[in-house]
C-alpha positions in Angstrom: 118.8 -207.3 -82.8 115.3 -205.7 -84.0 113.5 -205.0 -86.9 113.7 -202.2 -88.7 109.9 -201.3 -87.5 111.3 -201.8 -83.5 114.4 -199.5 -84.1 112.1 -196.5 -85.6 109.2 -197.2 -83.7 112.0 -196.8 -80.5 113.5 -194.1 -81.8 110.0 -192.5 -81.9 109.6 -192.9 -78.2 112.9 -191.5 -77.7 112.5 -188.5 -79.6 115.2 -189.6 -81.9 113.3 -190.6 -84.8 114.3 -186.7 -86.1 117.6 -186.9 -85.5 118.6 -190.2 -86.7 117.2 -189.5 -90.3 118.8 -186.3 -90.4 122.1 -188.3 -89.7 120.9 -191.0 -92.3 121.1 -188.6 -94.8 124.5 -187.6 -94.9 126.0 -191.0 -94.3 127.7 -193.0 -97.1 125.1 -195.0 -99.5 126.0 -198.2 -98.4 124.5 -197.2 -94.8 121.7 -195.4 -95.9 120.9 -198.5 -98.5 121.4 -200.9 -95.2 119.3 -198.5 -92.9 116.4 -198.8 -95.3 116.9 -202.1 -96.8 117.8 -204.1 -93.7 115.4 -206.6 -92.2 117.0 -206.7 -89.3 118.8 -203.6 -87.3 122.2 -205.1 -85.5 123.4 -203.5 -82.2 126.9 -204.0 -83.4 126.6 -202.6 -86.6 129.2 -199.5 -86.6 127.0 -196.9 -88.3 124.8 -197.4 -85.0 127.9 -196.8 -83.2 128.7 -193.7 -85.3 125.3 -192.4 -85.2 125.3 -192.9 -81.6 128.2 -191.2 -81.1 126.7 -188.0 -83.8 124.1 -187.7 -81.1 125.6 -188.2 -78.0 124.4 -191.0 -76.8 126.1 -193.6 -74.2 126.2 -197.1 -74.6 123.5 -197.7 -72.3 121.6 -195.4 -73.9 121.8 -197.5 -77.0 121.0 -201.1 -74.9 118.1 -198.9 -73.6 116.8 -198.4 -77.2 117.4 -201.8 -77.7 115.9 -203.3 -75.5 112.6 -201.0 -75.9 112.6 -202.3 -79.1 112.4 -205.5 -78.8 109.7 -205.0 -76.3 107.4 -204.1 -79.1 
């Protein structure tokens, strides 16, 4: 779990920031409502699963993100 600052701040760092907006933005309204509304960002939420899978990333390349989030 992070905060909505941690996850974007991450995604920054990754160089996913970009990306996962983009994907944001054509999701349904109930994710995009959660991705901007939430204050907390869930590793087992399954638009994070979806998204990852959008952009190809691995599971460990989500813990990775994760876990540089909640470094911050």
């Amino acid at each position: 779990v992070c905060t909505p600052r941690q996850a974007r701040r991450a995604l920054i760092g990754a160089g996913l920031l970009g990306a996962v907006t983009a994907w944001i933005a054509t999701a349904d309204a109930e994710t995009q409502i959660d991705w901007e509304f939430a204050t907390e960002i869930r590793r087992d939420w399954p638009p994070i699963a979806a998204c990852a899978t959008a952009l190809g990333l691995t599971d460990t390349d989500l813990d990775n993100l994760f876990a540089a989030a909640g470094a911050l």
